[in-house]
N, C-alpha and C positions, 0 to 999 in steps of 0.2 A: 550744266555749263561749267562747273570746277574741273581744272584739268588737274590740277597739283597743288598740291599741299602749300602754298605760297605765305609769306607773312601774315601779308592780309587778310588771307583764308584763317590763321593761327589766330590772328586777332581777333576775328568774328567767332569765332567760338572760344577765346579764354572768354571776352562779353558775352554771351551768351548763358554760358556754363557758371558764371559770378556767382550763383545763387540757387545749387541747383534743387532744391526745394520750393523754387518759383521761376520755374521755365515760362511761362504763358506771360507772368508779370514783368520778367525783365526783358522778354524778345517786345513786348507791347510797348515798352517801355522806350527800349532800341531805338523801335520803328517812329514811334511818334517823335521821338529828338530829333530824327535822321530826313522826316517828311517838313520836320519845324524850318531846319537850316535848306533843304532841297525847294521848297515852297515857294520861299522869300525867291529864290536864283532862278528857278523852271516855272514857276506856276505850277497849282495847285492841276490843270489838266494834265502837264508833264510829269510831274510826280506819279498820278493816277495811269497815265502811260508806259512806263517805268515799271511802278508797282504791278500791274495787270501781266504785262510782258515777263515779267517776273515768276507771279503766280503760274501761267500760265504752264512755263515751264517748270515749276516744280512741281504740279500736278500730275505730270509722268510719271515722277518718283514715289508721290505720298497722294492719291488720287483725293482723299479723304480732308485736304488741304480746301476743295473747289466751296467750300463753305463761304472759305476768307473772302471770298470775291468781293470789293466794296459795295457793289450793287446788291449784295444778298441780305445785307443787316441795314440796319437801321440803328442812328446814334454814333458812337465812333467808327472812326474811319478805320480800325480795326478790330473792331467785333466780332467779324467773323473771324475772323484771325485768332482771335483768345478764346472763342468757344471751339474752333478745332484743336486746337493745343491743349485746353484745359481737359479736352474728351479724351485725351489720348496718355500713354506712362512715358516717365520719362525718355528713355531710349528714342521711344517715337518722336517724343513732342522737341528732343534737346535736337534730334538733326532734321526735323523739316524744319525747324525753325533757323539753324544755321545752313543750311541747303539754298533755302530760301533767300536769306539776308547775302550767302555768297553770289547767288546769281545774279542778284539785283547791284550788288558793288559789279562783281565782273564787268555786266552790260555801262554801267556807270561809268568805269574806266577805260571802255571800249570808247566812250563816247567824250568823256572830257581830259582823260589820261591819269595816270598815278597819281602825280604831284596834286593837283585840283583837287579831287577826292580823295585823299588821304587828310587833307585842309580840308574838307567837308565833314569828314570822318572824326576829325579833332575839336572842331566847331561843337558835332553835335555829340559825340560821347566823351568830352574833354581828354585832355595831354595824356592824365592818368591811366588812362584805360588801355590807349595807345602804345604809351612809352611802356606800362608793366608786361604787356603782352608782346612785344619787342626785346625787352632786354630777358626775358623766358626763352624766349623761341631763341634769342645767340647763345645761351646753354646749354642748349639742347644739343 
């Protein structure tokens, strides 16, 4: 679903990449902040609509993703999610993971627009995260 290199896109992976010694732990990390704030606003069925829709299409890319499915684990609602990630080496696990999180914003912003979700985006992974992978990407 990524067409271009966008901000936004630049953003989901400087967060992503933060740590990269714990790719599985800070994309889980992401998601669960990201499902905290989306939860409270869509319900917990639309998020899981979202999130599905999501997977779905990054399963094209990384087949080996169809683990994460939330109906396949049991306990967090992303367990699958961290056992395919943590099965996999970096390279693998750092872009299904932001592949993944770009598709799920894209569809996001298809449906509520930039301005919403960028406010959604700041809610759940704070200013900082935002504002440093912003003022990166205008040096660039």
């Amino acid at each position: 679903m990524a067409k271009t290199d966008t901000p936004r896109h630049q953003i989901i992976r400087r967060c992503v990449l933060q740590r990269p010694d714990a790719i599985a732990s800070v994309s889980i990390s992401l998601w669960e902040r990201l499902a905290s704030e989306l939860v409270a606003i869509i319900g917990q069925g639309g998020f899981d609509s979202l999130y599905s829709r999501s997977l779905h299409l990054a399963v094209v890319t990384f087949p080996w993703l169809a683990a994460g499915y939330p109906s396949q684990q049991a306990g967090s609602r992303f367990a699958g999610l961290q056992t395919s990630l943590e099965g996999r080496d970096f390279t693998e696990a750092s872009e299904a993971s932001i592949a993944l999180l770009i598709t799920f914003i894209d569809i996001l912003v298809t449906l509520i627009g930039e301005s919403l979700t960028t406010s959604i985006l700041r809610a759940a992974w704070g200013d900082d995260a935002l504002d440093i992978a912003v003022k990166d990407s205008d040096n660039e």
